[in-house]
C-alpha positions as a Python dict, from the first residue, in 0.01 Angstrom:
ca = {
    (1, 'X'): (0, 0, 0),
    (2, 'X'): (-39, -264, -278),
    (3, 'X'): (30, -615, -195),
    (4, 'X'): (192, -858, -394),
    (5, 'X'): (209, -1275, -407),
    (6, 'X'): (525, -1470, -349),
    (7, 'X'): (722, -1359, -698),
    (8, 'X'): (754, -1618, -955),
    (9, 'X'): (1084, -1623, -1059),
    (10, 'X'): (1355, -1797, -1316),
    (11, 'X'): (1760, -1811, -1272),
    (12, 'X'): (1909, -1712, -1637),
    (13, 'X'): (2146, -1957, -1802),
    (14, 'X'): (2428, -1899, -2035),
    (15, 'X'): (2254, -2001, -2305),
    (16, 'X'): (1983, -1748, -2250),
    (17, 'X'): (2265, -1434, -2206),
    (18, 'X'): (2157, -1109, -2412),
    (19, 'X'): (1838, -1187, -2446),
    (20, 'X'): (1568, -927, -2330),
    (21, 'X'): (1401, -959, -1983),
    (22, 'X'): (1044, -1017, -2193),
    (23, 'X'): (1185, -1297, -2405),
    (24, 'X'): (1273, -1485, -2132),
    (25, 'X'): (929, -1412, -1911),
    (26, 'X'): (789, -1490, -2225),
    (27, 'X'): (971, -1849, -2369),
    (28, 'X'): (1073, -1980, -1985),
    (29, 'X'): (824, -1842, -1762),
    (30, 'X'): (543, -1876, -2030),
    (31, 'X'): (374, -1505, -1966),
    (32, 'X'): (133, -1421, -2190),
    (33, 'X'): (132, -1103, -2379),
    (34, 'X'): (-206, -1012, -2172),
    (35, 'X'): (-75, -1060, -1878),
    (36, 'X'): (232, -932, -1917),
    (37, 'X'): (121, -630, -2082),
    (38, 'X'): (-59, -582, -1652),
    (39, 'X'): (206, -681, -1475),
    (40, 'X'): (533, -480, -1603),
    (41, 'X'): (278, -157, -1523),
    (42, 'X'): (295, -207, -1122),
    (43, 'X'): (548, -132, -937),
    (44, 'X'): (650, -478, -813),
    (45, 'X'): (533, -650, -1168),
    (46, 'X'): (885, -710, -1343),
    (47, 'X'): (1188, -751, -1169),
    (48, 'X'): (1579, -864, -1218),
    (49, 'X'): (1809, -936, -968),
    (50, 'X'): (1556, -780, -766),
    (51, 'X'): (1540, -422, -894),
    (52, 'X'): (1251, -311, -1148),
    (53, 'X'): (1321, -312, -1495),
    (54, 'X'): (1199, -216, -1864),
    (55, 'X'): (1148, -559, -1995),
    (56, 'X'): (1391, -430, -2288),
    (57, 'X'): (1637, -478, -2082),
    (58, 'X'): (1957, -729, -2194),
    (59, 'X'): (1976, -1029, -1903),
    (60, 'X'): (2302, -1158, -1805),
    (61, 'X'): (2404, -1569, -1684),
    (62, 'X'): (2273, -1604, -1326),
    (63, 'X'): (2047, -1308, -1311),
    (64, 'X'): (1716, -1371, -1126),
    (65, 'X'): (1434, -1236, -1359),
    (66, 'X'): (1107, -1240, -1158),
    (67, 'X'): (735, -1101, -1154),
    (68, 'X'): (531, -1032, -894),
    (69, 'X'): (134, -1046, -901),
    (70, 'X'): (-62, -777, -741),
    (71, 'X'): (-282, -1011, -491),
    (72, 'X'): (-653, -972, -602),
    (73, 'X'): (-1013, -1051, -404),
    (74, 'X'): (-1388, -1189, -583),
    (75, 'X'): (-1497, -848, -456),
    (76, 'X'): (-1806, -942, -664),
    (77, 'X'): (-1896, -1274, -457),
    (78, 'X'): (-2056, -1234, -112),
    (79, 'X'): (-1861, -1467, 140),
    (80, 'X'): (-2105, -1739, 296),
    (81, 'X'): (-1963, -2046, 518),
    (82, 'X'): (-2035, -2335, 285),
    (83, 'X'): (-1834, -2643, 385),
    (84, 'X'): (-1676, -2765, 134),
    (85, 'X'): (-1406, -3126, 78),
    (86, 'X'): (-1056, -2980, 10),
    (87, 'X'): (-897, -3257, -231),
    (88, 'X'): (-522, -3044, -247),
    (89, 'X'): (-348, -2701, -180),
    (90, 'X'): (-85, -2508, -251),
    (91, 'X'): (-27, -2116, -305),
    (92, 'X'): (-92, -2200, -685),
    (93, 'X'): (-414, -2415, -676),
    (94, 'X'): (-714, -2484, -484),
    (95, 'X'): (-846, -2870, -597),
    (96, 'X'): (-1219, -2917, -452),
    (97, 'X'): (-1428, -3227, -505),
    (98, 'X'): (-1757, -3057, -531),
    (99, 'X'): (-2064, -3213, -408),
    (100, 'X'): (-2356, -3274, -642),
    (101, 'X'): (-2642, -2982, -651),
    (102, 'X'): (-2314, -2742, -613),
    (103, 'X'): (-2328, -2482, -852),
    (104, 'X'): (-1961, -2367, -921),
    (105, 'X'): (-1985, -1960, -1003),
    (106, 'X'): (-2238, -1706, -914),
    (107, 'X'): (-2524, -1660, -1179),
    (108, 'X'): (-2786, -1417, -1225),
    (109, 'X'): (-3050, -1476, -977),
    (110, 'X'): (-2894, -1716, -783),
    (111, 'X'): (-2602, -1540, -606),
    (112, 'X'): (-2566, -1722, -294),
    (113, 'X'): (-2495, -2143, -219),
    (114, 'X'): (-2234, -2187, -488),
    (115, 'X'): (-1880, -2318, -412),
    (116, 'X'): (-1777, -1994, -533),
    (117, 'X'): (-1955, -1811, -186),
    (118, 'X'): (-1760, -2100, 23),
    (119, 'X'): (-1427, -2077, -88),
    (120, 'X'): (-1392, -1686, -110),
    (121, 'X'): (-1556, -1705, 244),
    (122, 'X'): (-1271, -1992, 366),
    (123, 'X'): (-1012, -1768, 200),
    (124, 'X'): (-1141, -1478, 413),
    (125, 'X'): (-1166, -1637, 717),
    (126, 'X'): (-765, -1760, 680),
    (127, 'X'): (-674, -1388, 584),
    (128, 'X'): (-605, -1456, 236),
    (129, 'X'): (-683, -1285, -53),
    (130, 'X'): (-756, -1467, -405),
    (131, 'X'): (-974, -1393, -664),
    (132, 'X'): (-1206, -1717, -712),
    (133, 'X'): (-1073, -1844, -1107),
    (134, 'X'): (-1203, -2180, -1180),
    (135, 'X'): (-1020, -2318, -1450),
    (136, 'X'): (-1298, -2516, -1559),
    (137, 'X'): (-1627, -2606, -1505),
    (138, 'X'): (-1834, -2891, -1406),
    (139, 'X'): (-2251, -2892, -1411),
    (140, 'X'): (-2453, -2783, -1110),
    (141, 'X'): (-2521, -3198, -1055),
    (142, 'X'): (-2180, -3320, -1204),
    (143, 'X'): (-1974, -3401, -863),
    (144, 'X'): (-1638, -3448, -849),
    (145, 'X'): (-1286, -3238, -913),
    (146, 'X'): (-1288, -2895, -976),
    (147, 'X'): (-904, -2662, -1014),
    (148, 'X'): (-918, -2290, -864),
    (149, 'X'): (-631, -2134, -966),
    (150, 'X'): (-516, -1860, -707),
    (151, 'X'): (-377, -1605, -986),
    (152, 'X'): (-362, -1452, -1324),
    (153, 'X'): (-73, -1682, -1408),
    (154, 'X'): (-162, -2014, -1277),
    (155, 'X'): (-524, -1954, -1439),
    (156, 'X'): (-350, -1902, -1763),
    (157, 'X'): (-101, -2177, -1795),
    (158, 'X'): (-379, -2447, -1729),
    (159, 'X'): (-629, -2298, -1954),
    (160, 'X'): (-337, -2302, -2220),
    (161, 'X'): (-252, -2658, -2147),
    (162, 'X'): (-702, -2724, -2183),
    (163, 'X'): (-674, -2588, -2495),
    (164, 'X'): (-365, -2765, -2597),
    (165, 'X'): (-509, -3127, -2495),
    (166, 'X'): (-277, -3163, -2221),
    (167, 'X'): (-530, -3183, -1929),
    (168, 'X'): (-648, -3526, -1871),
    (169, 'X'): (-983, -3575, -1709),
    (170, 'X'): (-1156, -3922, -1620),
    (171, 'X'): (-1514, -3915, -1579),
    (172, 'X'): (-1722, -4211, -1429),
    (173, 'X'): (-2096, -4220, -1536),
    (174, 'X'): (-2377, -4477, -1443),
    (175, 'X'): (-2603, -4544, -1744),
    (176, 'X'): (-2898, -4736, -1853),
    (177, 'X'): (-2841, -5025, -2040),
    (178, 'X'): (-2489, -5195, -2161),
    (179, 'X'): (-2308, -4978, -2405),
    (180, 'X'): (-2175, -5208, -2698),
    (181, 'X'): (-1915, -5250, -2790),
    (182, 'X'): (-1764, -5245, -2485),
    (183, 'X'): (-1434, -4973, -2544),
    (184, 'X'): (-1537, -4729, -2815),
    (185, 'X'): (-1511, -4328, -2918),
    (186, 'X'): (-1778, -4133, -3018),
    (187, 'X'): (-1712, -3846, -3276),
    (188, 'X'): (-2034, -3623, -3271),
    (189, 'X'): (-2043, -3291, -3325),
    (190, 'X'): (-2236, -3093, -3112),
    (191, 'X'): (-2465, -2801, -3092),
    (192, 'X'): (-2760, -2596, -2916),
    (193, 'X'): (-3112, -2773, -3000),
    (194, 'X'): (-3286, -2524, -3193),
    (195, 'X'): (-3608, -2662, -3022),
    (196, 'X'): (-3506, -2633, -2651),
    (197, 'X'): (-3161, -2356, -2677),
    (198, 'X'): (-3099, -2455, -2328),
    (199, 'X'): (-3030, -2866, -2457),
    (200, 'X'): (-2738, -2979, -2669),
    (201, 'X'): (-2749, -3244, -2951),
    (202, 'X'): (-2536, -3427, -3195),
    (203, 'X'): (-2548, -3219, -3513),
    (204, 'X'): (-2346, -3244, -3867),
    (205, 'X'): (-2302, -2863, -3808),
    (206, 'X'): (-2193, -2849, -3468),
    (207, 'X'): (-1849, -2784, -3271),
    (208, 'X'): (-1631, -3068, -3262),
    (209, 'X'): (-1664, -3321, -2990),
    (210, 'X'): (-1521, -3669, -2919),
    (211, 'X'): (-1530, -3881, -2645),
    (212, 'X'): (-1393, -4167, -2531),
    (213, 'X'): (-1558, -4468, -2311),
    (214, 'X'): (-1496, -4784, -2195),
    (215, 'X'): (-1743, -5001, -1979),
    (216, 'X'): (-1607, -5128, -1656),
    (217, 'X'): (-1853, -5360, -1485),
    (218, 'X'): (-2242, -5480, -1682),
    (219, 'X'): (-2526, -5527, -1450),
    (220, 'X'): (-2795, -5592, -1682),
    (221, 'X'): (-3031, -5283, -1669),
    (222, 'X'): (-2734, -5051, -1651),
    (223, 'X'): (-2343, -5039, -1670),
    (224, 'X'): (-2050, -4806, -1515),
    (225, 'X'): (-1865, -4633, -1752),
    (226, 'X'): (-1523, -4456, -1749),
    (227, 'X'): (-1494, -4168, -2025),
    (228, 'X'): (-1199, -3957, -2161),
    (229, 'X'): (-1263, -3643, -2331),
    (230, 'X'): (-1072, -3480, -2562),
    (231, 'X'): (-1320, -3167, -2620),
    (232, 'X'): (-1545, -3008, -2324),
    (233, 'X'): (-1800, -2923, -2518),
    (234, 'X'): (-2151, -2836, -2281),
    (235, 'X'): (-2273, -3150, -2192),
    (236, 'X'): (-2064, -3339, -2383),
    (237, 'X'): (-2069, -3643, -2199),
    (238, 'X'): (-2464, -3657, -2135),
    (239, 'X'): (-2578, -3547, -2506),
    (240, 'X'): (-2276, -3844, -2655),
    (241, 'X'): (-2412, -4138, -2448),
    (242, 'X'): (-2774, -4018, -2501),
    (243, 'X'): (-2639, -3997, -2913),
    (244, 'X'): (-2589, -4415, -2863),
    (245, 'X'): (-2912, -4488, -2687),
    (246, 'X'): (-2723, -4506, -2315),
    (247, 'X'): (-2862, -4220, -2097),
    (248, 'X'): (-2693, -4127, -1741),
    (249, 'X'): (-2942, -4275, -1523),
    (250, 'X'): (-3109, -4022, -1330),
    (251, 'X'): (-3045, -3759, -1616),
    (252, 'X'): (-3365, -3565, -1630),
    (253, 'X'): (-3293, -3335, -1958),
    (254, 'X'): (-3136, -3607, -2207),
    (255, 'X'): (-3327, -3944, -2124),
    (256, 'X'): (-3665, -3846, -2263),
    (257, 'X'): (-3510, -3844, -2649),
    (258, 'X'): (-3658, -4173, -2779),
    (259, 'X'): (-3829, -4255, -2497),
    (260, 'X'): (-4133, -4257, -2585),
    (261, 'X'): (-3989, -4532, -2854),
    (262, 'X'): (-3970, -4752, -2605),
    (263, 'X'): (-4238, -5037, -2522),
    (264, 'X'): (-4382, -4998, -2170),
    (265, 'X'): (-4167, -5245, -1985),
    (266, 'X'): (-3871, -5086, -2117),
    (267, 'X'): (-3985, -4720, -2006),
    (268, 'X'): (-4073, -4872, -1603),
    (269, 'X'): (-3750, -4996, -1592),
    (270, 'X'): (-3607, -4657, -1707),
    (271, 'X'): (-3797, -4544, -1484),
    (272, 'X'): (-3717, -4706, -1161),
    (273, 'X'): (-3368, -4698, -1212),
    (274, 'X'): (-3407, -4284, -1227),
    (275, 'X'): (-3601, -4325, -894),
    (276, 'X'): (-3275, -4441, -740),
    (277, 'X'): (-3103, -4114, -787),
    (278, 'X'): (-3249, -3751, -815),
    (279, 'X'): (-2949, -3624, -1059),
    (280, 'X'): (-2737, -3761, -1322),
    (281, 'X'): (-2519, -4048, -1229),
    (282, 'X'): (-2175, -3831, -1365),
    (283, 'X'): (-1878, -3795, -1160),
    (284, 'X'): (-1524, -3627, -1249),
    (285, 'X'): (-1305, -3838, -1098),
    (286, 'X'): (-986, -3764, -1227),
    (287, 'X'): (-772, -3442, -1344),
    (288, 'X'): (-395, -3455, -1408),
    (289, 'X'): (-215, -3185, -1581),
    (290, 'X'): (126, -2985, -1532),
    (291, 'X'): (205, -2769, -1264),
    (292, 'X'): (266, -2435, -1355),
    (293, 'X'): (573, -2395, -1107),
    (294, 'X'): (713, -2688, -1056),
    (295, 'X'): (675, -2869, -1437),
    (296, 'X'): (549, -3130, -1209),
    (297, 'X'): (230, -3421, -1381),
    (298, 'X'): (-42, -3399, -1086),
    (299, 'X'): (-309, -3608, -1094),
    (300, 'X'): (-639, -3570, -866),
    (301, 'X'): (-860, -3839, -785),
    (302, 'X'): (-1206, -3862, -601),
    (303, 'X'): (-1398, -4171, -542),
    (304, 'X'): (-1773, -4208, -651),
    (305, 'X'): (-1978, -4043, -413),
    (306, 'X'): (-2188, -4174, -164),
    (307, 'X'): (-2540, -4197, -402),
    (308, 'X'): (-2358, -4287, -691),
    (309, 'X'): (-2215, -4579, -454),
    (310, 'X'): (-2572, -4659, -365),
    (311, 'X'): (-2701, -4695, -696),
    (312, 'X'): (-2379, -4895, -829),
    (313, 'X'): (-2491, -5109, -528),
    (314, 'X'): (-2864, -5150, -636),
    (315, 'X'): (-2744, -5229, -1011),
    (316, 'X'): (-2488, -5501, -919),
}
């Protein structure tokens, strides 16, 4: 027997009588094609007034049009008792504020230790079943908050409102030197290095990219900056403040362009500030979009972790 998750449903208004049962999953529930194109083939997928239904159908005032997910598990993803900090939860969204060294999805060769292992395993043990859908993605030593949607529909609705700008996400970063001037944007395209594929530069013939920073507190040798993105382009954040001669501290791919420009007192001192961390100093600290049931703004905040703490400590 196939189950199903609580049905998503919608109450039709006057002004929607006649219309067809897929115009209205389609303008007020927001179902894609795709998934819609699934759903109406199960038996539980499409409903109104509780009874299944072509989605040609003609809806009258006060009919309940609903659809029901068929409940789904990472079949793929071995189950492994990671502990992991639980930021929010609903039966729409898992929030997580990963830990650095973290990677988020299974990759090849490295199958096992990723949040992905952890939550499928904490879903297990609870008797749920969810398919692990991250709705973004942060890097294996980026910390901070991470969305898991728990369904085809949630997944979709917050990638749509990524695409669409809507997603806000606040990013705190430690970095050498003091970034001038102080509130700025930087508009740099960016693409793969065709010296090292695996490293991202600023490039005239790149994807767009823009981000957004402001400097909160100066400490001489380094600064902590907040950034806004408005792309989320692959490293965007690390290859942009590299672009202006401000490196994450700690950030072993990026800080070595121009370095060896520097005179040998500046390189120690770039030095010994990377000594006080063993990653970049990059944390997503904020993530605020719409819920896609209740219409709601949510916003998700995590304070700097503990060695970004440390080295903001050191700095000041």
């Amino acid at each position: 027997m196939t189950d199903y998750y609580e049905p998503i449903t919608y109450q039709v208004t006057e002004l929607e009588e006649g219309w067809l049962v897929k115009t209205v999953l389609q303008r007020r529930l927001g179902v894609s094609r795709k998934l819609l194109s699934r759903i109406k083939l199960t038996e539980r997928g499409v409903m109104l007034n509780g009874e299944r239904v072509y989605i040609s159908v003609a809806v009258r005032a006060g009919d309940i049009v609903s659809i029901s997910l068929e409940q789904e598990m990472s079949e793929d993803i071995l189950p492994q008792p990671i502990p992991f900090d639980i930021v929010y939860e609903d039966n729409a969204l898992l929030i997580v504020n990963k830990e650095p060294g973290i990677i988020v999805h299974p990759t090849h060769g490295h199958y096992m230790n990723t949040l992905a292992n952890g939550v499928v395993h904490y879903w297990q043990a609870k008797g749920e079943k969810y398919r692990f859908r991250p709705v973004h993605r942060l890097d294996q030593e980026t910390s901070g908050i991470i969305a898991i949607a728990k369904n085809a529909y949630i997944h979709q609705h917050i990638s749509e409102q990524l695409i669409a700008g809507q997603v806000s996400k606040k990013y705190i970063a430690l970095v050498h030197g003091c970034p001038q001037p102080a509130s700025a944007s930087i508009d740099g395209p960016i693409d793969r290095d065709p010296q090292e594929p695996h490293r991202r530069i600023v490039t005239a013939d790149g994807y767009p990219a823009l981000t957004h920073y402001e400097v909160k507190a100066c400490y001489g040798e380094g600064a902590l900056v907040e950034l806004r993105l408005e792309t989320g382009r692959t490293h965007q954040i690390r290859v942009h403040m590299t672009s202006i001669g401000h490196p994450l501290i700690g950030d072993k791919m990026y800080r070595y362009l121009g370095f060896d420009e520097l005179n040998e007192q500046e390189r120690a001192s770039m030095n010994a500030l990377d000594a006080l961390i063993d990653r970049q100093a990059l944390h997503a600290a904020e993530l605020g979009f719409i819920h896609p049931l209740t219409g709601e703004q949510i916003v998700f905040s995590a304070s700097l972790p503990a060695d970004m703490a440390h080295l903001q400590k050191r700095l000041n």
